[in-house]
LUMMARLUM-324385 format. One record per residue: residue in one letter; z, y, x of N, C-alpha, C in turn. Coordinates in steps of 0.1 Angstrom, whole numbers, padded with zeros to 4 digits. Atoms other than C-alpha are relative to their C-alpha. Layout:
LUMMARLUM-324385
  r    n_w    n_v    n_u   ca_w   ca_v   ca_u    c_w    c_v    c_u
  A      Z      Y      X      Z      Y      X      Z      Y      X
...
***
This chain:
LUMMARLUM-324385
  r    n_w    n_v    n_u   ca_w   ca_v   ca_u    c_w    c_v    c_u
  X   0004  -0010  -0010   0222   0069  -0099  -0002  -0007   0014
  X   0004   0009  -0010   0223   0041  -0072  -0014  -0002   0002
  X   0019   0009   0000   0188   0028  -0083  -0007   0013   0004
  X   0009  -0015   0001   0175   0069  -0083   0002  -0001   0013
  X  -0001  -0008  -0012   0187   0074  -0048  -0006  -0007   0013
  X   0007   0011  -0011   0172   0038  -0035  -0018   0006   0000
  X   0016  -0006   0005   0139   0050  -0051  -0005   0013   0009
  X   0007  -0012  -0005   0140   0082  -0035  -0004   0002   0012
  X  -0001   0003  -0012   0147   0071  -0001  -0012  -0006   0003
  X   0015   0012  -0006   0123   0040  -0001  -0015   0012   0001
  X   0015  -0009   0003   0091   0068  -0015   0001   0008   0008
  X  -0002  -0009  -0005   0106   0093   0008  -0006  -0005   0020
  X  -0005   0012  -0015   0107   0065   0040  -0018  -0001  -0002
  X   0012   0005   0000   0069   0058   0029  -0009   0009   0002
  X   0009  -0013   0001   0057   0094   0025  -0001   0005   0017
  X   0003  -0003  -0017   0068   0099   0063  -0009  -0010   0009
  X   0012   0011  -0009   0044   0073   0075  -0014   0005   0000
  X   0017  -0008   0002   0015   0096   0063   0005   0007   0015
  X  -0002  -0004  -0014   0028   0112   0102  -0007  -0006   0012
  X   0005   0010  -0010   0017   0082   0120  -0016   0008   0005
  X   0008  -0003  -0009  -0014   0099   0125   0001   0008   0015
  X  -0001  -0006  -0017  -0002   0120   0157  -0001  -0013   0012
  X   0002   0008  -0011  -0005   0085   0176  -0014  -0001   0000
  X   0016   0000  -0008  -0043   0090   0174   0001   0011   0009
  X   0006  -0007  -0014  -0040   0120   0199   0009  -0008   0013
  X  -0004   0007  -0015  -0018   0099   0220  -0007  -0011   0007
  X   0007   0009  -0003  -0035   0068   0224  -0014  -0001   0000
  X   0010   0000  -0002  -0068   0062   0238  -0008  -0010  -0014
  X   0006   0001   0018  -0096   0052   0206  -0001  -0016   0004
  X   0002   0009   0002  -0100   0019   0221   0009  -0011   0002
  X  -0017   0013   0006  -0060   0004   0224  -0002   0002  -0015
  X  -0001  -0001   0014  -0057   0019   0188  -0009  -0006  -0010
  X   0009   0012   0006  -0086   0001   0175   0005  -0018  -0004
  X  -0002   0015   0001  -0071  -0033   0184   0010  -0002  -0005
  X  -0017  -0002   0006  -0032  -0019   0173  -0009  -0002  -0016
  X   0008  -0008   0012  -0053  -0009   0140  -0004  -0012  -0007
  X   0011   0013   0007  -0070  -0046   0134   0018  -0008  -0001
  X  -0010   0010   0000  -0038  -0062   0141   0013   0003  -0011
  X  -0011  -0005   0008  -0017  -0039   0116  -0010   0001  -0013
  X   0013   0003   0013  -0048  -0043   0092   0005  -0018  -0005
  X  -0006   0012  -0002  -0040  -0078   0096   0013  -0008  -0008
  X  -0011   0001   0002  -0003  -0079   0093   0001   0005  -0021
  X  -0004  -0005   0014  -0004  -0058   0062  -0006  -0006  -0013
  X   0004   0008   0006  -0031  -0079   0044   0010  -0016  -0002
  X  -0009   0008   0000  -0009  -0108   0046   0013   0006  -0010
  X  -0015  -0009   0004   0024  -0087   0035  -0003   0003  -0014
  X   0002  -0004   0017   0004  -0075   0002  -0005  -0012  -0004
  X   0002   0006   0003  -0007  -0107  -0006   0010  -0011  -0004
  X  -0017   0001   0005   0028  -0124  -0001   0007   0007  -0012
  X  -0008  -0008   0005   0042  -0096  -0018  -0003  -0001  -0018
  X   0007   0005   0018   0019  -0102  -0049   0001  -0012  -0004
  X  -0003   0019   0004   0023  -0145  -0049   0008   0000   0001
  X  -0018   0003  -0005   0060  -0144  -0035   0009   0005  -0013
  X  -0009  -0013   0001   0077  -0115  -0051  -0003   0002  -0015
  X   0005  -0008   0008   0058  -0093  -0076  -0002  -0011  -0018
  X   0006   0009   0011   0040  -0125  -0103   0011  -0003  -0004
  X  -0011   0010   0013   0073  -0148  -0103   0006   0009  -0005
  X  -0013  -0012   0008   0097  -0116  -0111  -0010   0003  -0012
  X   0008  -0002   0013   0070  -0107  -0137   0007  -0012  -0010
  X   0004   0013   0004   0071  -0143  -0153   0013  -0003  -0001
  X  -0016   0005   0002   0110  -0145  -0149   0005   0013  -0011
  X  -0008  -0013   0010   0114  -0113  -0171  -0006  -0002  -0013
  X   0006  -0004   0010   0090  -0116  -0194  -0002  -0009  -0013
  X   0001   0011   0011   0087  -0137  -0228  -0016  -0005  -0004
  X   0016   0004   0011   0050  -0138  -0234  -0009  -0002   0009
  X   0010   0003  -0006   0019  -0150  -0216  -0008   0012   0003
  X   0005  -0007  -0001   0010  -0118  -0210  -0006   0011   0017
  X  -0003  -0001  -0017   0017  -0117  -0170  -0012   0000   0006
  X   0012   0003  -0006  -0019  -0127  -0160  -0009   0009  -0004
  X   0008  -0011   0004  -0035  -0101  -0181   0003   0009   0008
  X   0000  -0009  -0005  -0018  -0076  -0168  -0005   0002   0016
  X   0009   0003  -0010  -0027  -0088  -0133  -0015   0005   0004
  X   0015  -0001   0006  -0064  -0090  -0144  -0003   0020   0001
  X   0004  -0017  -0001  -0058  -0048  -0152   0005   0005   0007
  X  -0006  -0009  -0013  -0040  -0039  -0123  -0014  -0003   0009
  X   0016   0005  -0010  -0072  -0056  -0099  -0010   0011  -0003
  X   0012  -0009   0004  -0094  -0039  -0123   0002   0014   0000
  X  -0001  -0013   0002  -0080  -0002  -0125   0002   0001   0013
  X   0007  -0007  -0015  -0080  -0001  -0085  -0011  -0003   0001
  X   0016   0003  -0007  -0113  -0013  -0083  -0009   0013  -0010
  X   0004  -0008   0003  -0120   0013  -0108   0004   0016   0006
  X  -0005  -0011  -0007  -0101   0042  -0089  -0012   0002   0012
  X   0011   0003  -0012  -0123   0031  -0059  -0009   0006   0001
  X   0019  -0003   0000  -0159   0035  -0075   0005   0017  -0006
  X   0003  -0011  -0002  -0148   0067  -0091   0003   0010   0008
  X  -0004  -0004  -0014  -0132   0081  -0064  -0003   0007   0008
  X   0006   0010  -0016  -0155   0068  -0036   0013  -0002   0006
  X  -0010   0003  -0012  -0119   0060  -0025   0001  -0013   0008
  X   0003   0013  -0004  -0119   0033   0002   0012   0000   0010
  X  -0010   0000  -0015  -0089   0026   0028  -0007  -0009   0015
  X   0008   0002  -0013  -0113   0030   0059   0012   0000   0017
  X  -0015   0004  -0013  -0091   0020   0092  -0013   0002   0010
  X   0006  -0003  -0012  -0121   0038   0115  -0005   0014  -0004
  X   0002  -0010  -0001  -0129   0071   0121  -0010   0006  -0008
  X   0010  -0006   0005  -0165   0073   0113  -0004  -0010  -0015
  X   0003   0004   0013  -0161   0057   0082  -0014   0005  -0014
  X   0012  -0010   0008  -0193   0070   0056   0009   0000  -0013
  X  -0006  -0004   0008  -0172   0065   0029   0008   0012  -0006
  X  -0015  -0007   0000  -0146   0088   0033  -0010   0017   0005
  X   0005  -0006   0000  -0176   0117   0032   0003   0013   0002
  X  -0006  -0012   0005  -0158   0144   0018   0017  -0002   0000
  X  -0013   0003  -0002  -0124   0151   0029   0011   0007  -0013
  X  -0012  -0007   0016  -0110   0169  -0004   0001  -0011  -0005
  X  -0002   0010   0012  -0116   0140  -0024   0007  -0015   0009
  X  -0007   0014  -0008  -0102   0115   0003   0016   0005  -0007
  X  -0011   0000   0004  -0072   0133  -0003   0011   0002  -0017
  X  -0003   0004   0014  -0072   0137  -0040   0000  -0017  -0004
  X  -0006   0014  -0003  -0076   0096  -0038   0008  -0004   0000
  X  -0014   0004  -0010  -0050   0094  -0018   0014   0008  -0011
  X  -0009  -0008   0010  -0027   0117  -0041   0007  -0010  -0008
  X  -0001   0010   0012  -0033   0089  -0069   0005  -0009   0007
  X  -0009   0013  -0006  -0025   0058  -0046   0010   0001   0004
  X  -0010  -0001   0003   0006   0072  -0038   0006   0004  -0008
  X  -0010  -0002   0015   0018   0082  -0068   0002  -0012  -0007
  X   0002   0015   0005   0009   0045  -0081   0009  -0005   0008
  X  -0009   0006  -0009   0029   0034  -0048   0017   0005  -0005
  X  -0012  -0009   0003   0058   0059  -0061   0002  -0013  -0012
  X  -0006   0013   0009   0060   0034  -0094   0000  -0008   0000
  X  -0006   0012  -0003   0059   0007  -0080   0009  -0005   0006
  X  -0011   0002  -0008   0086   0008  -0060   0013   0004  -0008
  X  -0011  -0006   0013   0103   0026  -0088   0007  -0013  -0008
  X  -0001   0014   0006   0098  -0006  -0108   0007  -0009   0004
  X  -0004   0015  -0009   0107  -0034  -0080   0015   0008   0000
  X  -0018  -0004   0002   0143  -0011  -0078   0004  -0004  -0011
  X  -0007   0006   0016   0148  -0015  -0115   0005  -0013  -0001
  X   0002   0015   0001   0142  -0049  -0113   0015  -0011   0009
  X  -0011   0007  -0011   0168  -0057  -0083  -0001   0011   0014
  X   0001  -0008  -0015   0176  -0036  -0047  -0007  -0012   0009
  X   0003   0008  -0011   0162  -0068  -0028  -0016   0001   0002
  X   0011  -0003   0002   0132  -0065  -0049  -0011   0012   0008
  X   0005  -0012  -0008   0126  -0031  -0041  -0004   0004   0011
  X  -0007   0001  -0013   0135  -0033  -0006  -0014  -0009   0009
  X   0013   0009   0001   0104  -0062  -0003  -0014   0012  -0003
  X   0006  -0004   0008   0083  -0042  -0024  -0008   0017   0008
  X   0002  -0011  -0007   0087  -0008  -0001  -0006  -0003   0011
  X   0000   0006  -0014   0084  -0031   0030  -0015  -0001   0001
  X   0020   0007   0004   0045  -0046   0016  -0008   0013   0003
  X   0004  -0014   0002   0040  -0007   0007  -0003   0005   0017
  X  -0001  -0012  -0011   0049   0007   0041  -0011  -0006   0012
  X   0007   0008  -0009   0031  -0022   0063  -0014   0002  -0004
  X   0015  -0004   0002  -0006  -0012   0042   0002   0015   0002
  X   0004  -0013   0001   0001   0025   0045  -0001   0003   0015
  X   0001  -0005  -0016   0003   0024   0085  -0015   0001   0007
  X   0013  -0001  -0002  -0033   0017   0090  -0008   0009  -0007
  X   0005  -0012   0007  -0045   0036   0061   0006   0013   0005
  X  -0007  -0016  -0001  -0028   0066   0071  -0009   0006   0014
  X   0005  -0001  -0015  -0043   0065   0105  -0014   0000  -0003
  X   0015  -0007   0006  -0076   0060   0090  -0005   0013  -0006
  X   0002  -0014   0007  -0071   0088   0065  -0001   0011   0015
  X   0005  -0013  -0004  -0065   0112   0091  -0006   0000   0013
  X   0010  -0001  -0008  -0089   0102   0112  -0015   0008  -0007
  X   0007  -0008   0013  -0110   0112   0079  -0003   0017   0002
  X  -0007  -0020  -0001  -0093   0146   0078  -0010   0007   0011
  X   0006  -0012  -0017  -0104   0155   0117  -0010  -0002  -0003
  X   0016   0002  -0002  -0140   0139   0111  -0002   0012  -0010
  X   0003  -0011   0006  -0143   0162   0081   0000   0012  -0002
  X  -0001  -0018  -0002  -0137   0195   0095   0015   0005   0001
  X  -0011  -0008  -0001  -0099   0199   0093   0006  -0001   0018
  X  -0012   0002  -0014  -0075   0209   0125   0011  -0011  -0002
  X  -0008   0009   0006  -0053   0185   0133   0016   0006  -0005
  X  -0016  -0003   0008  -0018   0201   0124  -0007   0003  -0015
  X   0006   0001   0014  -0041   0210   0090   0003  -0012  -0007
  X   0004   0016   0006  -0048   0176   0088   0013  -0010  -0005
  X  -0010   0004   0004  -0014   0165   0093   0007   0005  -0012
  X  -0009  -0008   0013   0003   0187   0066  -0004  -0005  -0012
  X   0002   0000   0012  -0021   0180   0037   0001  -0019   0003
  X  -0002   0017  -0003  -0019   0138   0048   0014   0004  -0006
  X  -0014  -0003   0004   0020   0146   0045   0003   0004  -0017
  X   0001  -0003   0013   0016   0164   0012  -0006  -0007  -0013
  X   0005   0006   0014  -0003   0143  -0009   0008  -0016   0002
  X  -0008   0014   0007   0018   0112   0005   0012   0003  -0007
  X  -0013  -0004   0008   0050   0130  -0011  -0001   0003  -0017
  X   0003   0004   0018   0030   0121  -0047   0008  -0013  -0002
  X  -0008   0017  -0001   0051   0089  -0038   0008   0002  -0006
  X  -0013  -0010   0004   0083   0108  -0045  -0002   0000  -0012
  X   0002  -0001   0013   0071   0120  -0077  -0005  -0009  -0009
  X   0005   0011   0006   0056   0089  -0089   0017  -0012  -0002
  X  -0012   0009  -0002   0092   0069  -0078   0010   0008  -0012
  X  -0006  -0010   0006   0111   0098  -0101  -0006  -0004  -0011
  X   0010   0003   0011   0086   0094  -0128   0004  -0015  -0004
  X  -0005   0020   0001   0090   0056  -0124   0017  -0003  -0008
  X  -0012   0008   0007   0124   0054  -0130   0006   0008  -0015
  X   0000  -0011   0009   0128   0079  -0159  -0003  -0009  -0010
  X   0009   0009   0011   0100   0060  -0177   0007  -0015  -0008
  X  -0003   0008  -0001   0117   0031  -0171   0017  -0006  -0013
  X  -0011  -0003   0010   0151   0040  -0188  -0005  -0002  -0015
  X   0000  -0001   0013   0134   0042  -0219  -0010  -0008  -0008
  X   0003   0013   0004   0116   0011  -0221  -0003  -0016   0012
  X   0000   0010  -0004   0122  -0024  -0206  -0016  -0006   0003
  X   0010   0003   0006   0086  -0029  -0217  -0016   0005   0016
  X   0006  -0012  -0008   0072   0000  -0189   0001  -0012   0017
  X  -0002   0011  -0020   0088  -0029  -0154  -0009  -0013  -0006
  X   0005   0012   0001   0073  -0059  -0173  -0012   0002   0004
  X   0011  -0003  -0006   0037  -0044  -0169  -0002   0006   0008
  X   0004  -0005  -0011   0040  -0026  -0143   0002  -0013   0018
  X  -0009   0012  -0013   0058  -0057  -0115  -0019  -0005  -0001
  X   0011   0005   0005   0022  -0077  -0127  -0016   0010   0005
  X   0006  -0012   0001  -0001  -0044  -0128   0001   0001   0018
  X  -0005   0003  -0011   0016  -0042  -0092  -0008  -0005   0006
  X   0001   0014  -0010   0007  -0075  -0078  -0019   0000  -0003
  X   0012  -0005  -0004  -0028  -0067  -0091  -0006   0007   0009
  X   0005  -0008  -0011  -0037  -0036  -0071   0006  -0007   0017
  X  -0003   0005  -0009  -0017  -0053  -0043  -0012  -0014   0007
  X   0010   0013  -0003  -0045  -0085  -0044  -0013   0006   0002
  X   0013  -0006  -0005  -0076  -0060  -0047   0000   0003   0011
  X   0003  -0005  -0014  -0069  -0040  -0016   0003  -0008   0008
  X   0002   0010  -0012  -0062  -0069   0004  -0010  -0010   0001
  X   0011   0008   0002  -0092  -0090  -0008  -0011   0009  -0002
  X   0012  -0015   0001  -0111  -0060  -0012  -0005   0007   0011
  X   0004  -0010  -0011  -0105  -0037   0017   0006  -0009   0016
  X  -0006   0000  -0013  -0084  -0050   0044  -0007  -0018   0007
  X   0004   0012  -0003  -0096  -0087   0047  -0015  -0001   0007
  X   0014  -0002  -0005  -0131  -0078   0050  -0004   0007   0013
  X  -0002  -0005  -0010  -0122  -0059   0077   0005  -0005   0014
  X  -0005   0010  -0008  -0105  -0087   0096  -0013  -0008   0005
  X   0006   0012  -0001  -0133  -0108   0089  -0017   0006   0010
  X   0011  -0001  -0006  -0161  -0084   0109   0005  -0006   0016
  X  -0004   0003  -0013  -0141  -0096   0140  -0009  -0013   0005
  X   0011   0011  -0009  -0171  -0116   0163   0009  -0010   0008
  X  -0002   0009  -0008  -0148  -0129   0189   0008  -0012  -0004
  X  -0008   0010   0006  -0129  -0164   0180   0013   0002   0001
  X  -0017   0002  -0008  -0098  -0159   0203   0005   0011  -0009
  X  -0006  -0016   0008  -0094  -0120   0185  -0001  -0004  -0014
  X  -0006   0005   0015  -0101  -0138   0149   0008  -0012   0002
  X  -0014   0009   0001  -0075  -0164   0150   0014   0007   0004
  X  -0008  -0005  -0004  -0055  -0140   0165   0006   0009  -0014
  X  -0002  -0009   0008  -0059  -0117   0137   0004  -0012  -0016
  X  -0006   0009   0004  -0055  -0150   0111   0015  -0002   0003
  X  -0013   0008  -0009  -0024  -0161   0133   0009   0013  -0011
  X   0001  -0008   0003  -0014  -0127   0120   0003   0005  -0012
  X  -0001   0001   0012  -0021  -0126   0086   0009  -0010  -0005
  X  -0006   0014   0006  -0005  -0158   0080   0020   0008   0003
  X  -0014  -0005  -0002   0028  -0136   0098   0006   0004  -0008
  X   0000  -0009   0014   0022  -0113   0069   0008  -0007  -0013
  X  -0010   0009   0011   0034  -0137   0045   0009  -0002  -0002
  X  -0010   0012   0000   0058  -0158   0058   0014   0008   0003
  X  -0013  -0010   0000   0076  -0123   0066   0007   0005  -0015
  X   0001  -0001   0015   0074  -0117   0029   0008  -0011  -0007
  X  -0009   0017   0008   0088  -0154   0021   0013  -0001   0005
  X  -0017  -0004  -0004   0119  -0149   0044   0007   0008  -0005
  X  -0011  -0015   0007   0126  -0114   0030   0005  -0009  -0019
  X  -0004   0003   0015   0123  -0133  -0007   0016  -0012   0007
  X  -0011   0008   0001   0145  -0161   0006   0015   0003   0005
  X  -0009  -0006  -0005   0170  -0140   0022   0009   0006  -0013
  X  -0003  -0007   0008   0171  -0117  -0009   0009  -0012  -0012
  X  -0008   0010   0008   0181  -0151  -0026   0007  -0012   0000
***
């Protein structure tokens, strides 16, 4: 019941970050822009740590069979397939074109947090330190997406306490995915092996996918090295939390 109550907490701790959007009516569009590149930044780093550091070797220390790289391989590929059918994209600017239609941004969104709900589920099974890492990677990529999302929301016609509520509501698929997660989990050892792996997949798409490429439209040198400087923080916060945890 320990591991159920860490689970619920961490997905519960991640679902209230879908809130962060009320700092777009406080802050002017062009501090939050630069907060926004630099928490784009931070978080790419943190899921990429969290996938080489963390996620692979605990795969690879649990598992008996060469099978750790595969799974990898289908985690990369089943977000890149969520993506195209989707159109889901974790846009970190207002007038993003992707993010077209705001129903289906948030049906998207439904799915990546529910995926986020078992993964976190998993990294608890596995160990509290795990977890704890695992929520940390989670919560550092949802702060910018969130703020994008419901920048989405208001471009597509909703009010913003609307906008707030259903952002709120579809990140609390986290919850149900972390519940789900551990449940599943009880009833086969088989369910953390590919999922820790599976994991560290989708955790390398959306940072080599979405969030890097985003770093890398940065023109000015001093603001890209800054935003590098940054990334590289992303990690090495990820490498202390592992070496702490051990």
């Amino acid at each position: 019941m320990k591991i159920l109550f860490c689970i619920l907490i961490s997905t519960f701790l991640v679902s209230i970050i879908s809130l962060i959007g009320i700092l777009t009516l406080l802050l002017k569009q062009k501090l939050l822009e630069k907060i926004l590149m630099f928490l784009v930044a931070l978080s790419a780093g943190a899921l990429m740590g969290g996938a080489f550091l963390h996620l692979i070797p605990e795969a690879i220390e649990k598992s008996t069979n060469s099978g750790v790289f595969i799974y990898v391989l289908i985690g990369f590929t089943v977000f890149f397939l969520i993506e195209k059918i989707l159109h889901w994209h974790h846009c970190h600017k207002k007038n993003c074109p992707v993010h077209a239609f705001a129903y289906m941004n948030l049906f998207g969104d439904s799915i990546h947090n529910f995926i986020d709900g078992l993964i976190i589920a998993a990294s608890f099974i596995v160990n509290i330190p795990l977890g704890i890492m695992t929520t940390f990677a989670i919560a550092l990529h949802e702060i910018p997406q969130e703020i994008g999302d419901f920048g989405v929301l208001i471009y597509g016609g909703f009010k913003k306490k609307r906008a707030l509520f259903f952002n709120f509501l579809t990140a609390l698929t986290a919850v149900i995915g972390g519940i789900i997660g551990y449940y599943l989990s009880t009833y086969t050892e088989s369910f953390t092996i590919f999922l820790l792996p599976f994991a560290a997949g989708g955790f390398i798409y959306i940072a080599a996918s979405d969030l890097i490429p985003e770093i890398k439209k940065e023109g000015v040198l001093k603001k890209s090295l800054a935003n590098f400087g940054i990334f590289i923080l992303g990690i090495l916060i990820i490498y202390t939390v592992r070496f702490i945890a051990h």
